[in-house]
N, C-alpha and C positions, 0 to 999 in steps of 0.2 A: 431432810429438813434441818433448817441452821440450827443451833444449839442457841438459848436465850437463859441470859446469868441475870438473875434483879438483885440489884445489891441497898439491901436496905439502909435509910441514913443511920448515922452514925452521932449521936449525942456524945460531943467533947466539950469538957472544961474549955472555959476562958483560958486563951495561949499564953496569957501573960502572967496567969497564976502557976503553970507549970513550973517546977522549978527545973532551973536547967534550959528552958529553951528561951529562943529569943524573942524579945518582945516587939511584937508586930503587930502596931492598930490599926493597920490595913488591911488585915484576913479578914476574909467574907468568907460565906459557907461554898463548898463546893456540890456541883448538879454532877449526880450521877449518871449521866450520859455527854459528863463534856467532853472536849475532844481532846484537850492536854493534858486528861488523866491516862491514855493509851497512845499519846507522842511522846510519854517523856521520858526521858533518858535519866535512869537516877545514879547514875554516874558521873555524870556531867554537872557540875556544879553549875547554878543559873549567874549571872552577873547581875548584880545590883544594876535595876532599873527607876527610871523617872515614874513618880506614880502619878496618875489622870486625875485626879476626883470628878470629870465630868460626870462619869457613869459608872457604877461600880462593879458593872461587869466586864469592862475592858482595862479593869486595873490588873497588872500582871500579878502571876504567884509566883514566890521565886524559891519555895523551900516545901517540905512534904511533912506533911501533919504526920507526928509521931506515935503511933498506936496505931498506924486504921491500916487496913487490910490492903494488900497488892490492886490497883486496879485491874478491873478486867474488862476484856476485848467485845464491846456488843457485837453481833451480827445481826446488820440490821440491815434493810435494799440500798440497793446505790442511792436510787433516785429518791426523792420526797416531796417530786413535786408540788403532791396535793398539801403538803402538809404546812399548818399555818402557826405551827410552833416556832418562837423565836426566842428556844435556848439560847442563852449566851455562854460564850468561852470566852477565857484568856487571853484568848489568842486573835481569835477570826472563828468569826459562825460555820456551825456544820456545811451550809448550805456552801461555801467557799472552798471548804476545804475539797467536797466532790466533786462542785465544780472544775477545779484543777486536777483533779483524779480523773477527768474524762476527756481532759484536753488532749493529754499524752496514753498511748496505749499500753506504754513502757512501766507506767508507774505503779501497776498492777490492778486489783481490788480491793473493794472496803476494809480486809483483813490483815494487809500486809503494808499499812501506815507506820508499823513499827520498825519493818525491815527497810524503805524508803527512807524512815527518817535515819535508820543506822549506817546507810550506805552514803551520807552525804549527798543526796540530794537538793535538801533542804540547808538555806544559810538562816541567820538570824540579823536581823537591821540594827539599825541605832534604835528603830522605837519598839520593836520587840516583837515586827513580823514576823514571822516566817514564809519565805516565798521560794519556791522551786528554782535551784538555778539551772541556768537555760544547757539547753542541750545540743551538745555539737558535735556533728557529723565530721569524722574526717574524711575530706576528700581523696581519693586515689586517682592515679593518672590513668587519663582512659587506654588501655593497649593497642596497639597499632592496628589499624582498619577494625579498629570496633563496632563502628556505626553501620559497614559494610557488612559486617556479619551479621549483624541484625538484620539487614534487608530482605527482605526475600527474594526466591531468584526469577521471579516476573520481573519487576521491580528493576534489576539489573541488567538481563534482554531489553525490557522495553528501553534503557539507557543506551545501549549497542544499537538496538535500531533508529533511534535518532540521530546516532552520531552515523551509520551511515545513509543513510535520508540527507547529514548536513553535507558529503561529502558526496553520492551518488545520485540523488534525488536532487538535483537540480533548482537548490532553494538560493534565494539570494544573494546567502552568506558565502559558500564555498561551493555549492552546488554546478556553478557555470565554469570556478577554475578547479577545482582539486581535479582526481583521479583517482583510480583502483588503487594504485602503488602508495598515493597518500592513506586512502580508506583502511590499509592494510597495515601500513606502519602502525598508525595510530592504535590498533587493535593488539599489534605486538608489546608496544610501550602499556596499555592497560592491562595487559594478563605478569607482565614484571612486576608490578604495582602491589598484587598480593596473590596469594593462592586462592581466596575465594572468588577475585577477579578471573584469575587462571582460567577457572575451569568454565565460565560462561565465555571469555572472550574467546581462547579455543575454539569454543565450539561454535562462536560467530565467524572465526578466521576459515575453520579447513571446512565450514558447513557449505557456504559459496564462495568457493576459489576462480578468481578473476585473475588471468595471467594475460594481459595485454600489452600489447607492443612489441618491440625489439630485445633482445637482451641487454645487457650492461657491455660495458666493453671488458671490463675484468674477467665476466662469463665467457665469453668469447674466446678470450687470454689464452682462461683457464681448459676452457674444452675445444681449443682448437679451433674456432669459428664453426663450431657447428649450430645449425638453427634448434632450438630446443633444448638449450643448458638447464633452463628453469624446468623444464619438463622433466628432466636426469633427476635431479635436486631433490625435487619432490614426490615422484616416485619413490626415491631411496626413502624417504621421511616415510611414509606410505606402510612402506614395507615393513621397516622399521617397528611403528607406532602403529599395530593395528586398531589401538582404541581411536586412533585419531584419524585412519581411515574408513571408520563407522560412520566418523561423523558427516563424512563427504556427502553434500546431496544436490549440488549443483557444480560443474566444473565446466567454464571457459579457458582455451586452452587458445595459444597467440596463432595469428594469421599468418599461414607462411608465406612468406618473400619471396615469389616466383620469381623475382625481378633481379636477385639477387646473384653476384656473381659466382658460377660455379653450380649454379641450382640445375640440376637431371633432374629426368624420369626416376632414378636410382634415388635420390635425393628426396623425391616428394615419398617415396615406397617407405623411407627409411622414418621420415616423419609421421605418416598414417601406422605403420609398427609401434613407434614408441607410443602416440597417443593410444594405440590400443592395447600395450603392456600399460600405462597410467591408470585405463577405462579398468580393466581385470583389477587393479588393487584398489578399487572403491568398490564393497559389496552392496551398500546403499545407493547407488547411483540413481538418480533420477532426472536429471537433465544435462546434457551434453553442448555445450556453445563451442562456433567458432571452427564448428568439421565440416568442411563443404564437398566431401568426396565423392563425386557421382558415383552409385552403383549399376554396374556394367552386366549383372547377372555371373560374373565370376567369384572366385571364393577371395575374401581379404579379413585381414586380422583382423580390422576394425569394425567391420559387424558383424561378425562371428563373436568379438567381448559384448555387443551392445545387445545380442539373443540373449548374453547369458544372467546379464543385468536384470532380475524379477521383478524390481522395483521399481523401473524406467517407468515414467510418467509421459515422455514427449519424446518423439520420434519425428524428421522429418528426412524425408527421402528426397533425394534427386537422381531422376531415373536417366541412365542415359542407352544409347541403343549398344545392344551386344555386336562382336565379331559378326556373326551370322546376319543380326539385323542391317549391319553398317556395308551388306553386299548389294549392289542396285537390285539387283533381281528377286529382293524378298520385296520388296515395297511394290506397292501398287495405286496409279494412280484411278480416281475416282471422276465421275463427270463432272462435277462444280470446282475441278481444281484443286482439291485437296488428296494429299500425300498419306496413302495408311500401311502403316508398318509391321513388317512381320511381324510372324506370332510367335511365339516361346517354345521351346523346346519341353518336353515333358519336365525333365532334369531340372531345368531353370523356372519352372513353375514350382517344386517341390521345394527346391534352394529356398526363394522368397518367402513360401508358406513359414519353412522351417525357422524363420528369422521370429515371429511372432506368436509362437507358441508359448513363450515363458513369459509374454508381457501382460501378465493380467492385471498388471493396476495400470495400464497407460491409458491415458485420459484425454491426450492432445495428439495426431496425426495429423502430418501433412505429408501430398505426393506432387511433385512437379516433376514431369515427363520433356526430356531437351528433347529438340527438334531430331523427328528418325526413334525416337525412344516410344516402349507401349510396357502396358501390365496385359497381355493376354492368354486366356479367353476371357472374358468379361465375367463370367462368373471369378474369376481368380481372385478380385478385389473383394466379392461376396464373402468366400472363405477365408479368406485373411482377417477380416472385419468381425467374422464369428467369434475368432479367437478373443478377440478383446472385449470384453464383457463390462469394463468398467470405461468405456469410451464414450466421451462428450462431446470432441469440438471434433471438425472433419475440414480438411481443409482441400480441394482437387483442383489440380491447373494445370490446362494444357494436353487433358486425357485426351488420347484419341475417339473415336465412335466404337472401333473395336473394342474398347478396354472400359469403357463408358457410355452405359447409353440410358433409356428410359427403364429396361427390365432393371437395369442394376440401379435406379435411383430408387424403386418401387422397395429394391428389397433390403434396402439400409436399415439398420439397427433404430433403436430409440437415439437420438442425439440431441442436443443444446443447444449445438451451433453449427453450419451448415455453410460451408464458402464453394461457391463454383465459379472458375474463372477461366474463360477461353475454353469451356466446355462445348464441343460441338456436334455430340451424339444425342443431345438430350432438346428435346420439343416442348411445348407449351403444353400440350396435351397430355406430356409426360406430367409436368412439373402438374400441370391442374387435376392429377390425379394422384400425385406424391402428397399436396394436401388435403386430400378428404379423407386417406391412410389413417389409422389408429396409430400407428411408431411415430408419427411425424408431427403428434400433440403436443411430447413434451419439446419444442425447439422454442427455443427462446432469441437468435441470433439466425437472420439469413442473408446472405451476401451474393450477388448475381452479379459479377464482370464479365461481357463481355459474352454473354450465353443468350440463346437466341431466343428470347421473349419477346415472342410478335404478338401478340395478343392482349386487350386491355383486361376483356374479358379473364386470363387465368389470372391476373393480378387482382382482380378483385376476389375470386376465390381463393385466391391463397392468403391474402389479410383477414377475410372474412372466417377462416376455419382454423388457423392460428390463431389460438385464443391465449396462446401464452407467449407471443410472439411481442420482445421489446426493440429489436433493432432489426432495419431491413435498410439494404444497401441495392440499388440499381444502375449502373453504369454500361451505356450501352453506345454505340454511334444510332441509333434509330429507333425511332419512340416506342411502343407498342400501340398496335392501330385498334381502333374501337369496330368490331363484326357490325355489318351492317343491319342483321335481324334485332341488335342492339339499342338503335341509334334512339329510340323511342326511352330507353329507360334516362336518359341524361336530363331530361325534366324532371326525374325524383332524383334530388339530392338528397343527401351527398351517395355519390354512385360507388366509390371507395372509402374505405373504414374497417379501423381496427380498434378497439376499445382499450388494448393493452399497449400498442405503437408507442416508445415512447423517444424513438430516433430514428430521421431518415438520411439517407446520404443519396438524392437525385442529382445524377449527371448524365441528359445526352445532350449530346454533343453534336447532332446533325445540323440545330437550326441555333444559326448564330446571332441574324438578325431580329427573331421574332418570337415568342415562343410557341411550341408544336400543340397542337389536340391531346394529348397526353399531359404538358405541363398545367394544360387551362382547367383541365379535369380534375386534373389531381389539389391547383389549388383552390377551384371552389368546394370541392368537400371537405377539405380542412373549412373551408369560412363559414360551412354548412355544420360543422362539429363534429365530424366523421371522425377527428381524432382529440378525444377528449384528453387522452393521456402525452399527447404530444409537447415536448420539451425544447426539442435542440432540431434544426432542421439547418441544415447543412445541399444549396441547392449551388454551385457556381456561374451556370450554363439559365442566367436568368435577365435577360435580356431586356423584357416586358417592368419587372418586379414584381411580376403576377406572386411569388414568394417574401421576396422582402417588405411588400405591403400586407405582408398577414402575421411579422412577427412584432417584436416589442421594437419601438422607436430605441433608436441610442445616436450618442454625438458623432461619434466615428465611426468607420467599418475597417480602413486603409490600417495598416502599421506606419511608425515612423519610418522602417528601410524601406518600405517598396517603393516609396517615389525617387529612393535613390541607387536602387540598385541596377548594374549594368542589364542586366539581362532581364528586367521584369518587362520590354515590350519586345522583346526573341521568345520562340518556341523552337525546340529541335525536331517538330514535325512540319509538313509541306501544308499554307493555310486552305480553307476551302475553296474551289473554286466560286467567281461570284457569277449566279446563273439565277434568273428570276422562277424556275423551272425546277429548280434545286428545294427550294422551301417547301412549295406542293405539294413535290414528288420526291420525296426521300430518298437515298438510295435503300435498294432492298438488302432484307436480314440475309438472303445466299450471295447477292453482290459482294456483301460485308464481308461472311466469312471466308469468300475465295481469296482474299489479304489475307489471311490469318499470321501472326507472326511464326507458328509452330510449319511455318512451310516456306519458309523463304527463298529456298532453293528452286522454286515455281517460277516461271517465266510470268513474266507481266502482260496483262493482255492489253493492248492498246486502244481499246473501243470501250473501257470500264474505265470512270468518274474515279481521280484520286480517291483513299481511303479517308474520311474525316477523323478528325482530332481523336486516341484512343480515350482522352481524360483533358480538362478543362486544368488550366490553370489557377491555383488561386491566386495568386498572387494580382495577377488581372483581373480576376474577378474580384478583388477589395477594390483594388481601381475604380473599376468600372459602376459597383456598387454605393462607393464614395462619392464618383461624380454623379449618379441620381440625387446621393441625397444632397446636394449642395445644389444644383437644380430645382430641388420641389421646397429648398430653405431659400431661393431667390425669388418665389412669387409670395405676395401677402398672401395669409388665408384667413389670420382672425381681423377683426376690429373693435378697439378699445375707445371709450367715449368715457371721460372722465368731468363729470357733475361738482358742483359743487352744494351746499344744503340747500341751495334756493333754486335748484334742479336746473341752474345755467349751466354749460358747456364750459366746463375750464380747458381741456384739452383731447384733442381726436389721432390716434396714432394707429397703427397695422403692425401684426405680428406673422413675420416669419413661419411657413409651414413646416411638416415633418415628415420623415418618410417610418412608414409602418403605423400598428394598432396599438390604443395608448389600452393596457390594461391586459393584450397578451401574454400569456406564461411561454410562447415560442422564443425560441433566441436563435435569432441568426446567423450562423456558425460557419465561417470561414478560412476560418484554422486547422491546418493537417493534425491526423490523430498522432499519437506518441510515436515515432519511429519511422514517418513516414513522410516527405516534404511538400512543397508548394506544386512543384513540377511533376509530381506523380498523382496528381488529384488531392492526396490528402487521407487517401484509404489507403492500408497496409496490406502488402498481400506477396508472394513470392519472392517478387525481387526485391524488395525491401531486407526477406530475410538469408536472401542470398547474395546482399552486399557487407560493406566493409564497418559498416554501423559506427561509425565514427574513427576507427582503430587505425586506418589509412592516416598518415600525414603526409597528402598530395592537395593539390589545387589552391595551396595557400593555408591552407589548414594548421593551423597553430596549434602544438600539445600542451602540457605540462609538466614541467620540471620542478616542482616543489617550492617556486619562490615565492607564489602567495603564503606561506607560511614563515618567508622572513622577516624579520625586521627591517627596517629602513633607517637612516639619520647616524645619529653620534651614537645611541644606544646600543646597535650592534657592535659585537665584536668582529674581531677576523675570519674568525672561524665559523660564521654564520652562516654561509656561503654552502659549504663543506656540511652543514650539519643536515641542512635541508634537502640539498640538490641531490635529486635522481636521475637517471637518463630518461628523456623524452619521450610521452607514451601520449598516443592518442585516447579521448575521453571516449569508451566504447560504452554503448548503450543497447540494454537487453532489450532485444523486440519480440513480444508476441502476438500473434495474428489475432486479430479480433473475428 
């Protein structure tokens, strides 16, 4: 508890009777708690001041009664809110002085008013204030990337990923001109910048390493024309810097140049080596672009490093036939025309196994089997699949019946996503019994090219017990037929429905002029509500608009190129014949698959109906979609009758129809997915990832050399040319399979 001094008054003689002092008939008595009795400095002689007589408690003292005792320091609370005492002082009332005591945190507490006033804080005015002078901060300069070091390092990623979003993500700004080679510069000049830049941009630069194009010609020079300088380069760095091959978790690696002069067998061997000494010096590895090496069942560097890779996430094989297979005499043909290829040797099923044993976080698989190529015996794909325990997406095309059929679809893991394409071992009866399976609940993604769904019937079972099923693809040449013991349920709509559907991709492609019993199905149980969750519905092969009358109206469907581009009325397939017999009577699902591409080496039979279109154009179909709706905008549908207040006729006019439903959440979706173009349907699937994904400059294809980051006009220098310009690399874009 504070210590409290009462200092009793003090009776002194008249001042002017003392002898000796000076005569002042301006003294008034002093208040024992005033506040210039414990501000004052009695050293400091006061300067003669102006006296007030307004008030006589704001007339100054300027000298110290002689006889009376030291004053002493009250301790008393800061505040005194409540208190309704209005001591006067000399100077300025208590209530002021704390006031200013609590502005600054600096200037201490109630007790050390003497040490403030010692320190020069306080000046003194002309009239005899006392007021704090102000307090000044010296500034320092801020140190170099200050502001950066306070950032946090989210904060600074999230800044790297915008910048390449502006340069690979296909935005506006630089997205349609830059390239890898720019995205990368720029990455380099931000980690020069500072060392806390360093270490995030690093680890955006060597995280996904995109080496696209040709080499430089300096590279060349320097290593002799060999393909692969950049590959050299950065292995050595690799090696080198093992922290910064930690950091490796995707690598695209350049497309070699078959084309090229001087390019062997020896040549390509030398190239699949060094990529798989680069693959070995990333231990983080997780994805691989840009290897297209078919595996033959023989031994090669290059995936013997990608077994050894624990962290590989994505795998995609391209299977092609071994020595042994590629002898006429292992193959055998089949009664519908189709070609089935040896079976594997013990050895070369062990090989295969052995590749997937250390992949236990791969989570993306895809197998495409070339023509003459198989994975057998069909359990072999089962055991391989065991292995991977953290596997989601499944991608198969092109499996033989051997190597695939309904046992091996029965015994598939739990998966997410489910792509089958030119699968020709697998029935409806398979497939409508894959979904009443427990594994095949959690699938969220299913995709059917080209696989032989003759049944309306398993389609509706398979939407129906997929309950966590968002996207379903169907592209087929021939509809699936509705069972006759059936025909009676198509009076209760909606006869298909999925509650969770929230994308479809319908394309057959048999009926050009009308549409089939299947399209008419499928669109009245959308009109019926059968898919509440439905968004985007993607139909090209729509003849009728039995589909585009059930999404949302819009102005356009066409782009601005397609009415001008050369090839939007060519197809590189033969069209259908035109036969009134043909509509009917479709060709059948083993008609179909005796065309199969995976047999081309099959003699053609001459008494079998061309193969129709494998996938719809879209491009023609914005056309064609366009010219409905400019059709159903050239007949009147409303009429407007305009009144005046005296309910005469001022004017009678017709309004223009629409094509679709005004208030649908459907969008009719005409546009290929990411990676995938006009001419291939629009759905991504094999060949897509087994092309050149932009990195080709052929057919006209223009790259990038760094001049959208020039200057232009007076502004530039000489040297500007020189500062930007790299060697020409084509704009390569990642695709993955949906």
């Amino acid at each position: 508890m504070a210590r409290t001094v009462t200092v009793p008054p003090i009776q002194t003689a008249r001042l002017d009777m003392v002898p000796g002092s000076p005569v002042n008939k301006n003294l008034w008595a002093i208040s024992e708690d005033a506040v210039d009795d414990m501000t004052e400095t009695p050293d400091t002689p006061s300067s003669p001041m102006t006296n007030y007589p307004i008030y006589p408690g704001l007339q100054t003292f300027s000298g110290k009664v002689p006889g009376t005792p030291p004053p002493t320091a009250l301790n008393s609370p800061r505040k005194l809110s409540n208190s309704s005492a209005t001591t006067v002082s000399t100077i300025f009332s208590r209530e002021s002085v704390r006031s200013e005591l609590q502005r600054s945190s600096s200037w201490g507490s109630r007790t050390s008013i003497e040490s403030l006033e010692s320190s020069g804080q306080w000046k003194v005015t002309s009239g005899g204030y006392r007021v704090p002078q102000p307090l000044r901060r010296r500034r320092t300069n801020p140190l170099p990337n200050e502001l950066f070091e306070a950032l946090p390092g989210e904060v600074l990623q999230l800044i790297l990923d915008n910048l390449k979003d502006a340069h690979l993500g296909g935005s506006k700004t630089n997205g349609e001109v830059s390239c890898a080679t720019c995205w990368q510069r720029d990455l380099c000049s931000v980690a020069l910048s500072s060392k806390r830049w360093c270490i995030y941009a690093r680890a955006a630069l060597y995280g996904d390493i995109q080496l696209v194009g040709s080499d430089s010609a300096s590279h060349k020079k320097r290593f002799k024309n060999i393909q692969g300088a950049r590959l050299l380069l950065l292995r050595r760095t690799l090696r080198s810097e093992p922290d910064l091959a930690a950091h490796v978790r995707s690598l695209k690696v350049p497309r070699l140049d078959t084309t090229a002069k001087g390019t062997t067998s020896k040549t390509l061997e030398q190239y699949d080596d060094l990529t798989a000494t680069l693959v070995m010096a990333c231990p983080n590895l997780e994805r691989l672009h840009g290897h297209r090496t078919p595996y033959d069942h023989s031994h090669k560097k290059i995936f013997h490093a990608l077994s050894t890779r624990a962290k590989l996430k994505q795998m995609d094989w391209v299977i092609e036939p071994s020595a042994l297979q590629k002898q006429k005499g292992s193959q055998t043909r089949l009664a519908n025309g189709l070609v089935m290829p040896g079976e594997l040797s013990p050895v070369q099923e062990g090989a295969f196994l052995d590749h997937h044993r250390r992949w236990s976080e791969l989570t993306s698989l895809s197998i495409h089997c070339l023509p003459g190529a198989t994975i057998t015996p069909d359990s072999l794909l089962t055991r391989a699949l065991s292995m991977l325990p953290n596997l989601q997406q499944l991608h198969l095309c092109n499996l033989p019946p051997n190597a695939f059929n309904d046992a091996t679809l029965l015994a598939l893991p739990p998966l997410r996503t489910l792509s089958l394409t030119h699968i020709t071992g697998i029935s409806s009866s398979g497939l409508s019994s894959f979904a009443t399976r427990p594994m095949s609940q959690s699938l969220q993604a299913l995709h059917l090219r080209h696989t032989p769904l003759t049944s309306l019937a398993t389609l509706t079972r398979i939407l129906s017990n997929l309950s966590r099923l968002t996207s379903f693809s169907l592209a087929q040449a021939f509809p699936p037929l509705m069972p006759e013991v059936d025909s009676f349920t198509l009076c209760l709509m909606p006869y298909l429905a999925s509650a969770s559907l929230n994308k479809i991709h319908w394309d057959i492609t048999s009926h050009r002029d009308c549409a089939n019993a299947a399209d008419d199905i499928l669109a009245r149980s959308i009109a019926a509500g059968g898919f509440p969750a439905l968004r985007s519905l993607r139909a090209p092969n729509d003849p009728d608009a039995v589909f585009q009358q059930l999404c949302r109206p819009v102005e356009r469907v066409d782009l601005p190129s397609d009415r001008f581009c050369a090839s939007d009325m060519t197809t590189d397939r033969p069209p259908l014949p035109k036969s009134p017999s043909f509509e009917s009577s479709p060709i059948s699902p083993l008609q179909y698959l005796s065309f199969s591409p995976r047999t081309p080496s099959s003699p053609t039979t001459s008494g079998l109906e061309p193969i129709p279109l494998s996938c719809t154009n879209l491009r023609l179909a914005r056309l064609a979609a366009q010219t409905r709706l400019e059709k159903a905008r050239a007949h009147p549908k409303f009429g407007v009758v305009v009144t005046d207040e005296e309910g005469a006729t001022v004017d009678t006019f017709q309004l223009g129809a629409y094509m679709g439903t005004v208030g649908s959440p459907i969008i009719y979706n005409l546009l290929p997915d990411a990676g995938s173009s006009d001419e291939k349907g629009g759905a991504v699937d094999m060949r897509d990832l087994m092309g050149d994904a932009g990195e080709v400059l052929s057919g006209g294809r223009e790259g990038c050399t760094g001049a959208w980051n020039r200057r232009e006009g007076v502004v530039a220098d000489k040297k500007e040319k020189e500062r930007w310009w790299h060697t020409e690399r084509g704009r390569w874009t990642r695709i993955e399979l949906q």
